[in-house]
N, CA, C and O atoms as CSV, one atom per row, in Angstrom:
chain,resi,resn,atom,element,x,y,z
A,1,UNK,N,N,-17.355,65.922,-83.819
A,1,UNK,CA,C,-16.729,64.906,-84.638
A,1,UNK,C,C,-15.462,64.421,-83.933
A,1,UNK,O,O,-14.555,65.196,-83.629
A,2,UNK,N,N,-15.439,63.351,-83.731
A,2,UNK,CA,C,-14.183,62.444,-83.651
A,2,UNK,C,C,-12.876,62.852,-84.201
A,2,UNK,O,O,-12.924,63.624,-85.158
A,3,UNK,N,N,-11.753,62.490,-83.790
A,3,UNK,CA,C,-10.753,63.090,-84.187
A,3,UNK,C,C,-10.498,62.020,-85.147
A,3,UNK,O,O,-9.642,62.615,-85.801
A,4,UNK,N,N,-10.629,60.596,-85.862
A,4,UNK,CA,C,-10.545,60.046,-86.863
A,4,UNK,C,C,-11.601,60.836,-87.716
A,4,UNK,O,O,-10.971,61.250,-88.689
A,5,UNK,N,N,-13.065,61.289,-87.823
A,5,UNK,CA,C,-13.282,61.773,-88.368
A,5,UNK,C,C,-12.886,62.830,-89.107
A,5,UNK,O,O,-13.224,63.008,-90.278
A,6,UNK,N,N,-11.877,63.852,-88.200
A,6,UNK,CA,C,-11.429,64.628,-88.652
A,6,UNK,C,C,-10.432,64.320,-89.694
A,6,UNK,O,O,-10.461,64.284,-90.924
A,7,UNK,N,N,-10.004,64.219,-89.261
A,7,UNK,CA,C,-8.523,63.544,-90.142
A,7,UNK,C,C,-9.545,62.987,-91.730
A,7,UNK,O,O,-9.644,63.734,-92.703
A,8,UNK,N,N,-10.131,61.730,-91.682
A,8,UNK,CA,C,-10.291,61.721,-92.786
A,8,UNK,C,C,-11.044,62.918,-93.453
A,8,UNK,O,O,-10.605,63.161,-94.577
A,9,UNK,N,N,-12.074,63.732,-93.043
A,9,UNK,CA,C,-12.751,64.894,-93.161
A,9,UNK,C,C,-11.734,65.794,-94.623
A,9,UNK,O,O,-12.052,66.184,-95.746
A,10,UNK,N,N,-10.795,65.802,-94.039
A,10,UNK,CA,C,-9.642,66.718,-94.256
A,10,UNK,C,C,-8.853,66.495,-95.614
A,10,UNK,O,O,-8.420,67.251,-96.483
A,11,UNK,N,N,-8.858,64.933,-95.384
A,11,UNK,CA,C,-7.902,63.996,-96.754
A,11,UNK,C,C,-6.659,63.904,-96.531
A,11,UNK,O,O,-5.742,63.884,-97.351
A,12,UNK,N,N,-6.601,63.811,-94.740
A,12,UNK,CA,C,-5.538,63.234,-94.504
A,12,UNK,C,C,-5.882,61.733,-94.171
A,12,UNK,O,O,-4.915,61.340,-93.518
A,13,UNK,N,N,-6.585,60.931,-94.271
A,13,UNK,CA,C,-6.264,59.593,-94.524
A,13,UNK,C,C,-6.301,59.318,-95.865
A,13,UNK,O,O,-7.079,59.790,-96.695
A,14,UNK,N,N,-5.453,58.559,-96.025
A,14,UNK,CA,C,-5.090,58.384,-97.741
A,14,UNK,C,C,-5.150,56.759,-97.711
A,14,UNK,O,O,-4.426,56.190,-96.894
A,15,UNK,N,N,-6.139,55.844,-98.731
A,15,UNK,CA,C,-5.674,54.894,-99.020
A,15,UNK,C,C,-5.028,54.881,-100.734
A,15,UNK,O,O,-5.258,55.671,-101.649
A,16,UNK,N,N,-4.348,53.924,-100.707
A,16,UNK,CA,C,-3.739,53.229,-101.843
A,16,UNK,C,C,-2.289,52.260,-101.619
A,16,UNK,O,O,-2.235,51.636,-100.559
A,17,UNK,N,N,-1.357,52.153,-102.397
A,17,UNK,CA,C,-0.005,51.445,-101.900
A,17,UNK,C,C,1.430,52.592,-101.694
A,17,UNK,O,O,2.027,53.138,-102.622
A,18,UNK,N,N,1.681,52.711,-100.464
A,18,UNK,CA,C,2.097,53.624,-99.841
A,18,UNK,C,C,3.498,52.426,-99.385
A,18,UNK,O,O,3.315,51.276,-98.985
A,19,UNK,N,N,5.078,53.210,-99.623
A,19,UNK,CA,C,6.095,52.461,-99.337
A,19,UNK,C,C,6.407,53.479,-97.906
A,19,UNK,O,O,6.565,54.699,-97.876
A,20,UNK,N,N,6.423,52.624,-96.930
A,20,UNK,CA,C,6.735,53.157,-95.251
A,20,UNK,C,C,8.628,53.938,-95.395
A,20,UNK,O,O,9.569,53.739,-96.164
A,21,UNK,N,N,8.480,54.514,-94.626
A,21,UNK,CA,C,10.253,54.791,-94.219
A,21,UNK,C,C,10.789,53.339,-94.076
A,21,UNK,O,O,11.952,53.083,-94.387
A,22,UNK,N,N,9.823,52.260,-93.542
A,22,UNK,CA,C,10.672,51.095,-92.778
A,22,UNK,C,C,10.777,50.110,-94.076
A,22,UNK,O,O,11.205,48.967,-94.238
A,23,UNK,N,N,10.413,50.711,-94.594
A,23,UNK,CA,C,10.445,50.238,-96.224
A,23,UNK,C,C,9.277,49.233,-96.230
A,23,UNK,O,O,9.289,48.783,-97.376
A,24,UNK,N,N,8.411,48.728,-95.641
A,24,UNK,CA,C,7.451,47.848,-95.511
A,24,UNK,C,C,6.249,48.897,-96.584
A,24,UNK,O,O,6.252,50.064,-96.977
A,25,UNK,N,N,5.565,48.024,-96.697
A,25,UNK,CA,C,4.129,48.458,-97.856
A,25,UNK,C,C,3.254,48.619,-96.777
A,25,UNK,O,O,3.468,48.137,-95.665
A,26,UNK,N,N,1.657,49.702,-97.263
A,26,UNK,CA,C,0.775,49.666,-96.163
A,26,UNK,C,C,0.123,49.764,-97.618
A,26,UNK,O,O,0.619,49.841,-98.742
A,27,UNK,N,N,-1.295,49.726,-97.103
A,27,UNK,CA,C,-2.692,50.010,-98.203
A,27,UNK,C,C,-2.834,51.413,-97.408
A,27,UNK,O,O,-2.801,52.157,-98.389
A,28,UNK,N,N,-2.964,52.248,-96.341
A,28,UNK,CA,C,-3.103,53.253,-95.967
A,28,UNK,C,C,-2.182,54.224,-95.532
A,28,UNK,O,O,-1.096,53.763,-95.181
A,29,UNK,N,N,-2.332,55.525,-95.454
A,29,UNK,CA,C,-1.197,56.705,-95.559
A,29,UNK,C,C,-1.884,57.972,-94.753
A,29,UNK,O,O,-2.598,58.796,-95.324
A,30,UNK,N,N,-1.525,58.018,-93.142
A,30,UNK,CA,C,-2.329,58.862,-92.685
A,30,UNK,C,C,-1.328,60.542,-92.714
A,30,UNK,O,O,-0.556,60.693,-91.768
A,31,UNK,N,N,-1.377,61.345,-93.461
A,31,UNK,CA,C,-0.628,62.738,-93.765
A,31,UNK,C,C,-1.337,63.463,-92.652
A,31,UNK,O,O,-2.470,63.945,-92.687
A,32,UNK,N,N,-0.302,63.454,-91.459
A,32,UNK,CA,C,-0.132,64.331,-90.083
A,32,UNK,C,C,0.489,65.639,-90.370
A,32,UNK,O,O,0.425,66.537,-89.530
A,33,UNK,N,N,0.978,65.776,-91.298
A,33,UNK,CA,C,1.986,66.826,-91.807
A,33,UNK,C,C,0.375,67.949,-92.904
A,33,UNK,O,O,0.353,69.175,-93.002
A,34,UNK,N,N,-0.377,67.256,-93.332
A,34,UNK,CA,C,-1.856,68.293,-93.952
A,34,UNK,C,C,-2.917,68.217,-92.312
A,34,UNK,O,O,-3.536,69.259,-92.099
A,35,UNK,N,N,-3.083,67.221,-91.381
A,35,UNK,CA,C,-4.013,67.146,-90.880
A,35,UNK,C,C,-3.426,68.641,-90.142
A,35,UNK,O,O,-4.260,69.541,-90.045
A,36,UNK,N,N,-1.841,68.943,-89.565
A,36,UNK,CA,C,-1.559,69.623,-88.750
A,36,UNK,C,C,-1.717,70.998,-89.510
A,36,UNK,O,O,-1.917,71.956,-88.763
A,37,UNK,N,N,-1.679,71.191,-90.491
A,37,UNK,CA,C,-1.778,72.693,-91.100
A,37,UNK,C,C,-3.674,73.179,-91.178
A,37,UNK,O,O,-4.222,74.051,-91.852
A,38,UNK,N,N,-4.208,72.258,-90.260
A,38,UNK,CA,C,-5.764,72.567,-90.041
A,38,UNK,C,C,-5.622,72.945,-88.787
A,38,UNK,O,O,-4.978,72.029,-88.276
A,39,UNK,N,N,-5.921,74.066,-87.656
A,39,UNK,CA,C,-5.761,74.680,-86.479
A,39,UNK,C,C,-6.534,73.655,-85.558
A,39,UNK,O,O,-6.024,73.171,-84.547
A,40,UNK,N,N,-8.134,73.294,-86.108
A,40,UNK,CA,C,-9.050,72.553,-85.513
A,40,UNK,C,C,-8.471,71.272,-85.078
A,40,UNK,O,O,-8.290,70.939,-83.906
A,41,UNK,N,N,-8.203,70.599,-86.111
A,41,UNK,CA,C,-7.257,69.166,-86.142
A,41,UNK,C,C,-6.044,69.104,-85.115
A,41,UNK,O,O,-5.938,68.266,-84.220
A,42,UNK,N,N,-5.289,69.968,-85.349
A,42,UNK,CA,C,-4.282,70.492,-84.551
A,42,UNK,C,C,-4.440,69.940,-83.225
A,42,UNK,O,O,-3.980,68.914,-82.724
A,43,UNK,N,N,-5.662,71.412,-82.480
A,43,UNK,CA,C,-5.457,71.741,-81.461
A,43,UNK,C,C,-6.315,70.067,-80.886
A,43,UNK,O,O,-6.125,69.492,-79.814
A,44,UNK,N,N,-6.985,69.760,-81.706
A,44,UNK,CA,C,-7.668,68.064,-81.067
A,44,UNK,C,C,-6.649,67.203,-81.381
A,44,UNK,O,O,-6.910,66.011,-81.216
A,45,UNK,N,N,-5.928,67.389,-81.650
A,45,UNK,CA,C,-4.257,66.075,-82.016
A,45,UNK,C,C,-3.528,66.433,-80.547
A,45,UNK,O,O,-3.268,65.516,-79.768
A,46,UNK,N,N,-3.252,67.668,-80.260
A,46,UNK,CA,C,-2.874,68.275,-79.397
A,46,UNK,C,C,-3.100,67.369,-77.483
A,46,UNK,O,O,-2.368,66.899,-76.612
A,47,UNK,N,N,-4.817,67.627,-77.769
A,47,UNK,CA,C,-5.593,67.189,-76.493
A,47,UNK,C,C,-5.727,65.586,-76.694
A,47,UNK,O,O,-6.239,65.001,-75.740
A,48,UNK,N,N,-5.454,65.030,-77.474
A,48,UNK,CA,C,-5.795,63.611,-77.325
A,48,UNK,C,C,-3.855,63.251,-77.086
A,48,UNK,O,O,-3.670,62.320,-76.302
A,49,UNK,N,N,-2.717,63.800,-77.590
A,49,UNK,CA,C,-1.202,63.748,-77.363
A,49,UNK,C,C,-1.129,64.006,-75.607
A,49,UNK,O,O,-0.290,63.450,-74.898
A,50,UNK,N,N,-2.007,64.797,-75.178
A,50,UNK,CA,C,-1.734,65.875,-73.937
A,50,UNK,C,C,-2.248,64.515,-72.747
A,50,UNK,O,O,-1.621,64.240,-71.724
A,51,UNK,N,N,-3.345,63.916,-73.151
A,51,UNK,CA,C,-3.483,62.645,-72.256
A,51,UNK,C,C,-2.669,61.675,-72.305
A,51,UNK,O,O,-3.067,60.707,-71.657
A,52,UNK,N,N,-1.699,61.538,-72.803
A,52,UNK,CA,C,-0.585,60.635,-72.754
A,52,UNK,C,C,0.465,60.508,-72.130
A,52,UNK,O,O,1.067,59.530,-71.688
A,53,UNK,N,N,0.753,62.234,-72.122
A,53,UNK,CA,C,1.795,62.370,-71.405
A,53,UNK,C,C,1.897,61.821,-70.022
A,53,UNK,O,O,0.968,61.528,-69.268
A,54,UNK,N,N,3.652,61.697,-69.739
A,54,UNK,CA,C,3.326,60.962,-68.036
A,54,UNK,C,C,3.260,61.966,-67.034
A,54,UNK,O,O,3.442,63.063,-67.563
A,55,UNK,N,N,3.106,62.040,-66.004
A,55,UNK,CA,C,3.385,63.236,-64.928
A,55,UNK,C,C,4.244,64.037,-64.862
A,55,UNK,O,O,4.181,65.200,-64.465
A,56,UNK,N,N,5.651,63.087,-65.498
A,56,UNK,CA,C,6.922,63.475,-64.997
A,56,UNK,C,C,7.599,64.265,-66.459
A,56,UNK,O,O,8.768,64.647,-66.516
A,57,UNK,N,N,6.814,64.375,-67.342
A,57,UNK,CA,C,7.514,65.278,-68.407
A,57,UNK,C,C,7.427,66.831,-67.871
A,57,UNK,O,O,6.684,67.521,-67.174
A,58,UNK,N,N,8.702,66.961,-68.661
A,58,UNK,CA,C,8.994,68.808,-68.611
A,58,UNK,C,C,9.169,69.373,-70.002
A,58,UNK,O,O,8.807,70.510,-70.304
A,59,UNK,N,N,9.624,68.695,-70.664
A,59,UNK,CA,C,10.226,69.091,-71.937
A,59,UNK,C,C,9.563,68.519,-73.129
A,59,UNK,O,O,9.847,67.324,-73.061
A,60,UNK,N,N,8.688,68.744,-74.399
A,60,UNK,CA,C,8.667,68.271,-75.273
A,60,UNK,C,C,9.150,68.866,-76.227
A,60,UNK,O,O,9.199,70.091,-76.337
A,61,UNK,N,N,9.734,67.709,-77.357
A,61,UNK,CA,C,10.451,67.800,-78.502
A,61,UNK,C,C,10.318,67.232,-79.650
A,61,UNK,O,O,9.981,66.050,-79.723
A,62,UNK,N,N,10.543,67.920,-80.645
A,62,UNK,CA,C,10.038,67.905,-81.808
A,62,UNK,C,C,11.215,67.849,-82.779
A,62,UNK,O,O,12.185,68.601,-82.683
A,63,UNK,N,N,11.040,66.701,-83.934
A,63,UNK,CA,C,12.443,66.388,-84.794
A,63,UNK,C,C,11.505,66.870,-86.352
A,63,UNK,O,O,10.594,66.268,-86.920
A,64,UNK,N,N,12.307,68.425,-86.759
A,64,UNK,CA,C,12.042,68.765,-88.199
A,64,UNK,C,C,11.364,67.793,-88.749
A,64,UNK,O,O,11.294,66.723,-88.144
A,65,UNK,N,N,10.815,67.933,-89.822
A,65,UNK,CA,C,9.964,69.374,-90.371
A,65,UNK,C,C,8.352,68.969,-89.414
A,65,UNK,O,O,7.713,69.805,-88.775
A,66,UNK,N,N,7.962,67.388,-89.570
A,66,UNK,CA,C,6.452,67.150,-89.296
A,66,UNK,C,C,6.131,67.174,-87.754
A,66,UNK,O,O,5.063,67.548,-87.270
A,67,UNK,N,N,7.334,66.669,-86.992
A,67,UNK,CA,C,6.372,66.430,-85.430
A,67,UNK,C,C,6.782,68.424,-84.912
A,67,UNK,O,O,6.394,68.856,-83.827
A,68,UNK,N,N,7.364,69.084,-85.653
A,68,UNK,CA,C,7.363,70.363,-85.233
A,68,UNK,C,C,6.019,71.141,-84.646
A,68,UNK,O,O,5.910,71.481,-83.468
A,69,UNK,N,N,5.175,71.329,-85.505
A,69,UNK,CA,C,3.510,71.565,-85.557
A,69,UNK,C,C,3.143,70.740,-83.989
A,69,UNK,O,O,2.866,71.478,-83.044
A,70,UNK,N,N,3.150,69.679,-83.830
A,70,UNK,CA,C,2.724,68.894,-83.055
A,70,UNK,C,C,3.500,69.193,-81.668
A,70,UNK,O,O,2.716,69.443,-80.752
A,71,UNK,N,N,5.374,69.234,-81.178
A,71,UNK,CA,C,5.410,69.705,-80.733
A,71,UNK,C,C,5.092,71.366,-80.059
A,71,UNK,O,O,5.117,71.525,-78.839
A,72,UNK,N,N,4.860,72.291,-80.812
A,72,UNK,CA,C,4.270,73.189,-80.378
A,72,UNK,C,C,3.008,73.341,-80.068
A,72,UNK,O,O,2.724,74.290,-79.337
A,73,UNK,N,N,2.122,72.600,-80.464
A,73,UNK,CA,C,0.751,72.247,-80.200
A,73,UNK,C,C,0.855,72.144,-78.658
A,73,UNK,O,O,0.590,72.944,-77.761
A,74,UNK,N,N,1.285,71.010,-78.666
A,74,UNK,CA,C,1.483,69.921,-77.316
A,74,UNK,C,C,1.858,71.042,-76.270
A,74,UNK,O,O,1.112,71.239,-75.310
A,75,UNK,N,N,3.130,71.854,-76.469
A,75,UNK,CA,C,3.809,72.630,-75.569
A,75,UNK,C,C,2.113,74.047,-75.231
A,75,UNK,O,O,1.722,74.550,-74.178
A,76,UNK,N,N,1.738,74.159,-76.273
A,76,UNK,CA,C,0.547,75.699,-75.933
A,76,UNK,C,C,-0.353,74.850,-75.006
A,76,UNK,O,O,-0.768,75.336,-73.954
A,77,UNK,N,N,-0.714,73.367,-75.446
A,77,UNK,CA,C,-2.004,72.683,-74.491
A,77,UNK,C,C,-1.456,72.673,-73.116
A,77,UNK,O,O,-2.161,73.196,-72.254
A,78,UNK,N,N,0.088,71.985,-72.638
A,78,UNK,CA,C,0.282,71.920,-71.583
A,78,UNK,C,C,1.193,72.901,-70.569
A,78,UNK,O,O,1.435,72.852,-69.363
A,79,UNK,N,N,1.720,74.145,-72.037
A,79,UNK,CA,C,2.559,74.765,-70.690
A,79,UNK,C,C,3.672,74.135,-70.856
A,79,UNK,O,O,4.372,74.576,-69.944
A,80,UNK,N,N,4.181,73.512,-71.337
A,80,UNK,CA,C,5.638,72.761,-70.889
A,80,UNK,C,C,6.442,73.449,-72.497
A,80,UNK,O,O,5.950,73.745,-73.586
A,81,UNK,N,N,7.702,73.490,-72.022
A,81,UNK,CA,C,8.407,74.441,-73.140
A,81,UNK,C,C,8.543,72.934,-74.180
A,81,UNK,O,O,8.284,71.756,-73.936
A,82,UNK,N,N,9.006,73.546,-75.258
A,82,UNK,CA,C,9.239,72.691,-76.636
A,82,UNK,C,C,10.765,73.067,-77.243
A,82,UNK,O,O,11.142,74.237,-77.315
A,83,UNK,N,N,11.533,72.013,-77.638
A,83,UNK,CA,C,12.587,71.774,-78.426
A,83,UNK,C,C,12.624,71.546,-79.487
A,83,UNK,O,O,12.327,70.351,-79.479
A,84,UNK,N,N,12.820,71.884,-80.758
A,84,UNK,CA,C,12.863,71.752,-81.951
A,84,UNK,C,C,14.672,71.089,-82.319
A,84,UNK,O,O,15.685,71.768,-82.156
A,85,UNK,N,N,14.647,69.803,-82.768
A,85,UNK,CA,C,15.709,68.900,-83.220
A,85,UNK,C,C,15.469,69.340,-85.421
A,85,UNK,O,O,14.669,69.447,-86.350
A,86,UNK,N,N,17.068,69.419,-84.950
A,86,UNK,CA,C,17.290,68.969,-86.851
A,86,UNK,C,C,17.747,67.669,-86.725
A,86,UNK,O,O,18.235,66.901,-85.895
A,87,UNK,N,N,17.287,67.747,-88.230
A,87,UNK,CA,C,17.758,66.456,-88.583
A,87,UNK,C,C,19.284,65.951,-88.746
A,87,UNK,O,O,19.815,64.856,-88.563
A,88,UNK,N,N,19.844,67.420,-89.239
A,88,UNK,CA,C,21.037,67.341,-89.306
A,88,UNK,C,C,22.017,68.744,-88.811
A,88,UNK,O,O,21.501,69.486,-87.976
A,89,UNK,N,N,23.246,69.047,-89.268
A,89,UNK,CA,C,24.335,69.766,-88.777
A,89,UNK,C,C,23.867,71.051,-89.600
A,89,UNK,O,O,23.628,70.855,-90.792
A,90,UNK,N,N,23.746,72.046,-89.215
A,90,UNK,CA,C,23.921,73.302,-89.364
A,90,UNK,C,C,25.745,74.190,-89.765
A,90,UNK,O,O,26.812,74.042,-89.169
A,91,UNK,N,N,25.510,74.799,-90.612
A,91,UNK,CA,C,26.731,75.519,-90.722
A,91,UNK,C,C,26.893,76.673,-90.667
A,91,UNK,O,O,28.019,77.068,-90.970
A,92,UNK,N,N,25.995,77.558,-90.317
A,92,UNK,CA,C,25.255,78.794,-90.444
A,92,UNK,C,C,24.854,78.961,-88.696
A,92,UNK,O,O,24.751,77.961,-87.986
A,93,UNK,N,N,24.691,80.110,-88.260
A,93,UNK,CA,C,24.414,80.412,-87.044
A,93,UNK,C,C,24.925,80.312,-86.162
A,93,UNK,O,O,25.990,80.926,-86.094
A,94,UNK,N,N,24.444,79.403,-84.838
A,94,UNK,CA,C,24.575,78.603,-83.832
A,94,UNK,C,C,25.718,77.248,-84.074
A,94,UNK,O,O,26.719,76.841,-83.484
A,95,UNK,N,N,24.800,76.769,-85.490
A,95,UNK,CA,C,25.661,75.145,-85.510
A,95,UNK,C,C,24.949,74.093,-84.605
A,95,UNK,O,O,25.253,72.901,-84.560
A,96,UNK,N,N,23.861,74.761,-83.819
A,96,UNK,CA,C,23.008,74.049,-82.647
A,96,UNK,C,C,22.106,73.072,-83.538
A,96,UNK,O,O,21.426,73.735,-84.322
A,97,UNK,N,N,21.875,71.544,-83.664
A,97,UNK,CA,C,20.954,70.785,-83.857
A,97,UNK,C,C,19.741,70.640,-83.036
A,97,UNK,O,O,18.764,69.900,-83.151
A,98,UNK,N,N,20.138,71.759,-81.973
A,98,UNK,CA,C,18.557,71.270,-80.921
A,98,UNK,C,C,18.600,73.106,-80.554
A,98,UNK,O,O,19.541,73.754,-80.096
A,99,UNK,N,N,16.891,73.688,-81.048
A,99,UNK,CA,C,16.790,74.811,-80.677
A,99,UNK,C,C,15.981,75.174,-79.245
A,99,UNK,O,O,14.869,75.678,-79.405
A,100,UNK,N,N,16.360,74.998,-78.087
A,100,UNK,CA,C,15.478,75.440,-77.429
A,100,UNK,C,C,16.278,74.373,-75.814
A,100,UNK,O,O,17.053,73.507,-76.221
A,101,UNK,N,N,16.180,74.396,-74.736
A,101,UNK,CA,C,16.917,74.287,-73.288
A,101,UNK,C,C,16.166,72.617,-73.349
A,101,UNK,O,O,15.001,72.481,-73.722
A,102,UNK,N,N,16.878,71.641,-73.002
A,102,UNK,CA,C,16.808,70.227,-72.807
A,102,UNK,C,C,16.972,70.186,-71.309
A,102,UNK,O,O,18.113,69.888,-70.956
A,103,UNK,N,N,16.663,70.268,-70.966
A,103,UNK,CA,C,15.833,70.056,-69.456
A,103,UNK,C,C,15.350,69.211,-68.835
A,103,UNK,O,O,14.369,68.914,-69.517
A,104,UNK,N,N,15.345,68.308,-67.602
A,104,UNK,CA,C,14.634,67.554,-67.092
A,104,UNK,C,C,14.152,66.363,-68.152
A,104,UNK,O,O,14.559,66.014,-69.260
A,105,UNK,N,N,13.208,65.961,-67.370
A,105,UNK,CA,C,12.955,64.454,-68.628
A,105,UNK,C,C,11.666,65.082,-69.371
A,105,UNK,O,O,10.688,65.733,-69.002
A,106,UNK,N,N,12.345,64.353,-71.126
A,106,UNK,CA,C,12.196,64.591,-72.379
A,106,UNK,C,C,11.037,64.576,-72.816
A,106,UNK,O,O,10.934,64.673,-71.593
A,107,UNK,N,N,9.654,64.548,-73.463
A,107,UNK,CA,C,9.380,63.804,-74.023
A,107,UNK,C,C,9.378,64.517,-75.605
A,107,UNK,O,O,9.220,65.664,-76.022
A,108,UNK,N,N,9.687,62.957,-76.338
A,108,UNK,CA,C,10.068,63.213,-77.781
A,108,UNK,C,C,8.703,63.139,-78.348
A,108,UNK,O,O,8.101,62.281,-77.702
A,109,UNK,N,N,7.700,63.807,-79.549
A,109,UNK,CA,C,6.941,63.440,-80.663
A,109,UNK,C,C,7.312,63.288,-81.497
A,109,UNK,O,O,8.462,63.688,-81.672
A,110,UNK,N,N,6.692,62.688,-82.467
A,110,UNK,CA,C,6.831,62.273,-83.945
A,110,UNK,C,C,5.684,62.346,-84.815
A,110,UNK,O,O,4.517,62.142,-84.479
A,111,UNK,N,N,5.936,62.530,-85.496
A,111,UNK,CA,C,4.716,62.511,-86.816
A,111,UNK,C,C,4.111,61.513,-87.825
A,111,UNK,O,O,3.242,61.605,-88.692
A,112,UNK,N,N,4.957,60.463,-87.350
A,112,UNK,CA,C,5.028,59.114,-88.266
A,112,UNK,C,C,5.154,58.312,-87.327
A,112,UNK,O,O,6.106,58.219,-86.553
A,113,UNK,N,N,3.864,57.490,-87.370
A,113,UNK,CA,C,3.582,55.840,-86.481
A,113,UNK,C,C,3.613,54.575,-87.446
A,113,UNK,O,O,2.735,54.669,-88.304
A,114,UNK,N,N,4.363,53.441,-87.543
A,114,UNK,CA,C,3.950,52.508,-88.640
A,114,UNK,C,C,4.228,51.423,-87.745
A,114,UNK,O,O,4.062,50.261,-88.113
């Protein structure tokens, strides 16, 4: 099965009237955040992300809570370490907004395309 198959398979494609972050309206709502808590889905989100990459990445990174899953995916398919970004300031611990060595050139995921 196709990796759109999957996804809808799952009931992570959602239609109805869905308000975007960009505040724009869609009729559809694809939930990357349920497709990723499926291992199968995952690890094929993973390999179809992993052909994208350019030659020259070292680093992928991941901004709380949804492209997290995805960055670590990405990082087990290719070997390349992963960064986990907050969203915001910490007051507790570290105080670090970025967990993990920023290194060489970046590449960022996300969990949300509109």
């Amino acid at each position: 099965m196709d990796l759109a198959g999957m996804l809808q398979e799952c009931g992570a494609v959602q239609f109805g009237d869905f308000r975007l972050t960009s505040g724009r309206k869609s009729k559809f709502y694809v939930n990357l955040k349920l497709a990723a808590t499926q291992p199968q889905i995952l690890e094929r989100i993973a390999s179809e992300m992993a052909k994208l990459l350019p030659d020259k990445a070292e680093v992928i990174a991941g901004m709380e809570l949804g492209a997290v899953p995805l960055a670590v995916a990405l990082s087990l398919k290719t070997g390349l370490p992963y960064v986990m970004i907050r969203k915001g300031e910490r007051v507790h611990g570290t105080g670090s907004r970025i967990e993990g060595e920023l290194l060489g050139h970046v590449i960022v995921v996300e969990d949300v395309a509109t």
